[in-house]
Backbone as CSV, one residue per row, in Angstrom:
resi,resn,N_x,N_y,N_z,CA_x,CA_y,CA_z,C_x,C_y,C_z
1,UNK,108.569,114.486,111.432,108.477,113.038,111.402,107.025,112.580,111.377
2,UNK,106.048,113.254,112.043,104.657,112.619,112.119,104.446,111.748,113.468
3,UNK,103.480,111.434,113.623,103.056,110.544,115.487,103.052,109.230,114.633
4,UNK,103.247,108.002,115.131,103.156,106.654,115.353,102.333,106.349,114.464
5,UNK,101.059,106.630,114.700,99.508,106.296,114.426,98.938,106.640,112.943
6,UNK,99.511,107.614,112.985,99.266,108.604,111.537,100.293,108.115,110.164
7,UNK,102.006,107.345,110.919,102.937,107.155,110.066,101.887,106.008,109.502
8,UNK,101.728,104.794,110.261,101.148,103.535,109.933,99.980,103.607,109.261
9,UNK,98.765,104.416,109.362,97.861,104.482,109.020,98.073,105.008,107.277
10,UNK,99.833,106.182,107.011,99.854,106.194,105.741,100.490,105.174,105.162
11,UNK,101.109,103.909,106.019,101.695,102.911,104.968,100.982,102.222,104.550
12,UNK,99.746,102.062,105.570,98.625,100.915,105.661,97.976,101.493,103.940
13,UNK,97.972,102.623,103.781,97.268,102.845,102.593,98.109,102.473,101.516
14,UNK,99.344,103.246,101.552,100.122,102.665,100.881,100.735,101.075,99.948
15,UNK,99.818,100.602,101.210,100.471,98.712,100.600,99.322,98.606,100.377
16,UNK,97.795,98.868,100.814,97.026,98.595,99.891,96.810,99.018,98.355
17,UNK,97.165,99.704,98.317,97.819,100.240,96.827,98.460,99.391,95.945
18,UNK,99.297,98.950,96.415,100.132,97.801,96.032,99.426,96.254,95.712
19,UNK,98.714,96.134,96.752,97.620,95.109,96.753,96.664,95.121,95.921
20,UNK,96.122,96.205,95.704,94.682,96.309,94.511,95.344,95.914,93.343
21,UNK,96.483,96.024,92.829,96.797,94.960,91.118,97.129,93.628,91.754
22,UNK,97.532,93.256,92.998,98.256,91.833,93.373,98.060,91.904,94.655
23,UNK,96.879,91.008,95.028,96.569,90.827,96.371,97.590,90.380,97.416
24,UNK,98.741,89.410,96.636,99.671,88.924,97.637,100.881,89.652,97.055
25,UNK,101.336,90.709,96.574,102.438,91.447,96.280,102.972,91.378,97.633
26,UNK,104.638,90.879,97.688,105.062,90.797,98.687,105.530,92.024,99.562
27,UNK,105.666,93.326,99.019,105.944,94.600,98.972,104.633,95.029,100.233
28,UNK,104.104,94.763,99.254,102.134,94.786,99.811,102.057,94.180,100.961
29,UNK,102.647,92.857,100.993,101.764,92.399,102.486,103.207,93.205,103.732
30,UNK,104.577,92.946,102.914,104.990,93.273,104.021,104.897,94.851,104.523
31,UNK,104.552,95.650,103.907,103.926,96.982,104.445,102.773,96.770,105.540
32,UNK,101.787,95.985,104.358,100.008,96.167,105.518,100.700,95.017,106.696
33,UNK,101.303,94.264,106.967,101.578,93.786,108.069,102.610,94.440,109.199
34,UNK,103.460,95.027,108.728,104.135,95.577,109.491,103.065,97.061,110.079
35,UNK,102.438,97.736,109.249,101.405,99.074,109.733,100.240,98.084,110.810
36,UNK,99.996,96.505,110.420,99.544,96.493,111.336,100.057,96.000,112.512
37,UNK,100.930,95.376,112.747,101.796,95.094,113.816,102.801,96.847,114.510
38,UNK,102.340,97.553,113.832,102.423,98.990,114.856,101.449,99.311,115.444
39,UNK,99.816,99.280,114.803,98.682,99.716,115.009,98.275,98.972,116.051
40,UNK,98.681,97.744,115.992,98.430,96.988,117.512,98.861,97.554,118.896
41,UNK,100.305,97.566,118.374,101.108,97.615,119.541,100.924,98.932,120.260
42,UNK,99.788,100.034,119.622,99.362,101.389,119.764,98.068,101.453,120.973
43,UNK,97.386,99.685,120.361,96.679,99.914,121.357,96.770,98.578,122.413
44,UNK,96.025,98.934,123.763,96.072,98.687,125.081,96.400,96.973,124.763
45,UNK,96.897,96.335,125.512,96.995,95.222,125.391,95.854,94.719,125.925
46,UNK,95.043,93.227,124.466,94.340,92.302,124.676,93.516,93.053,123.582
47,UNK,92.370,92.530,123.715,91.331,92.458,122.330,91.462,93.362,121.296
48,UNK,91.508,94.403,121.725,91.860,95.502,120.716,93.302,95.244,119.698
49,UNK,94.547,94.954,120.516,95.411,94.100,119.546,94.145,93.374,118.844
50,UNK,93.681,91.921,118.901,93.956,90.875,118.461,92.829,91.666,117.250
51,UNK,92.041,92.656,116.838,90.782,92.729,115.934,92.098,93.657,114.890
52,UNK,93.273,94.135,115.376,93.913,94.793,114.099,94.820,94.061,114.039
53,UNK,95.241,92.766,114.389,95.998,91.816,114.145,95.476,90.943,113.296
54,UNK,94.200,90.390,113.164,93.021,89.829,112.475,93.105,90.545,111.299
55,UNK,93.423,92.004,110.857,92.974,92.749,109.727,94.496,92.360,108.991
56,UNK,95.049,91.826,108.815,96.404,90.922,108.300,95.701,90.425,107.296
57,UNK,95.695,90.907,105.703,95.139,90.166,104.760,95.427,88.520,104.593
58,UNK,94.380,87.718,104.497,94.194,86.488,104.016,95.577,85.723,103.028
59,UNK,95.799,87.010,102.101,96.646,86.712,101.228,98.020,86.864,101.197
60,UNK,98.343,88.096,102.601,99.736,87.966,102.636,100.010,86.759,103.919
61,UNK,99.041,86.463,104.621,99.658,85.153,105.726,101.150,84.329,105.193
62,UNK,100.757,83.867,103.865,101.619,82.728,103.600,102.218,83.356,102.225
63,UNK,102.216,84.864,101.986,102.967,85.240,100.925,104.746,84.821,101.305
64,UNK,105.548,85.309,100.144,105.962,84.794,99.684,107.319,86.338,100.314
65,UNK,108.461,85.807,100.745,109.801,87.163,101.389,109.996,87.849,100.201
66,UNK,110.240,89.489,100.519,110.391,89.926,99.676,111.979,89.729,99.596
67,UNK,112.477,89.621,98.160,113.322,89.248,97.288,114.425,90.325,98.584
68,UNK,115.318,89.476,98.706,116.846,90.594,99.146,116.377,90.867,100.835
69,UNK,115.345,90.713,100.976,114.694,91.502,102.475,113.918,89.814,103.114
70,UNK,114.724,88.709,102.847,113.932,87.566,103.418,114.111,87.945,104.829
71,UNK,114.979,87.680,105.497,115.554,87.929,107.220,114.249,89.188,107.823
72,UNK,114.363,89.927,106.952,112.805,91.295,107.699,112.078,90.345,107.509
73,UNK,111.054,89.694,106.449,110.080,89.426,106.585,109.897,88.221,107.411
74,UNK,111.044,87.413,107.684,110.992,86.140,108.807,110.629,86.932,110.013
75,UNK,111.060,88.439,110.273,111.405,88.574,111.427,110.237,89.369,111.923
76,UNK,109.469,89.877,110.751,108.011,90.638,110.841,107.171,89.418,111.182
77,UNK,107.297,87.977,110.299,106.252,87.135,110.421,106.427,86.218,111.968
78,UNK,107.150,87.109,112.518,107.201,85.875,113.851,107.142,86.578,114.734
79,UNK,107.244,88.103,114.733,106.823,89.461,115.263,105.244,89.360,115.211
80,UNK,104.260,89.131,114.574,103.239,89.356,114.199,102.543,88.448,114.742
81,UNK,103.357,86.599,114.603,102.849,85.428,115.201,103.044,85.584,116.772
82,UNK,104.009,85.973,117.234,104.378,86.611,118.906,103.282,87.270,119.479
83,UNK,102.929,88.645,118.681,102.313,89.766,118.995,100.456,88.740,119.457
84,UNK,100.545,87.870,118.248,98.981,87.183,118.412,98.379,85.923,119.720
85,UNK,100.249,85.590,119.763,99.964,84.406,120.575,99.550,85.076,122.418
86,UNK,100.901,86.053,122.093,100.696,87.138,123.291,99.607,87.755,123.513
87,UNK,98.793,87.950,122.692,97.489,88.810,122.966,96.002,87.535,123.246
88,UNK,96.523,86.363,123.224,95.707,85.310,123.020,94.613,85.536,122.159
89,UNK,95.036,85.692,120.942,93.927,85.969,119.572,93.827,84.561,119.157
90,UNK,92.696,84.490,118.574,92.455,83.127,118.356,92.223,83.173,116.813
């Protein structure tokens, strides 16, 4: 299966992949957001969350559900908004 850290770190590459032809490919953000909403939750709670919560591209914030998978990505984007409010990231 692989450790936690190592799975995320290969999706994180993965959706950037996806991202380099289409910065807001919805495929794309919902990968690099979900690798980073693991990568957080990996480390200690408070600042350290909020600087790989911050690394949430610009362009998937307000992308767009992926087609058939809306309900995940509502449920990643309010997972992610939780994870920030909880960590008091600003």
């Amino acid at each position: 299966m692989g450790e936690p850290a190592g799975n995320a770190a290969a999706q994180l590459m993965a959706a950037e992949g996806l991202r380099r032809a289409a910065p807001a490919d919805p495929e794309g953000c919902y990968l690099a957001g979900s690798a980073r909403l693991t990568l957080a939750l990996l480390e200690p709670p408070g600042p350290g969350r909020c600087r790989v919560l911050a690394a949430v591209p610009a362009a998937c914030r307000d992308a767009v559900a992926i087609p058939g998978r809306e309900a995940q990505s509502r449920r990643l984007a309010a997972a992610l908004a939780d994870q920030r409010r909880a960590q008091g990231c600003g």
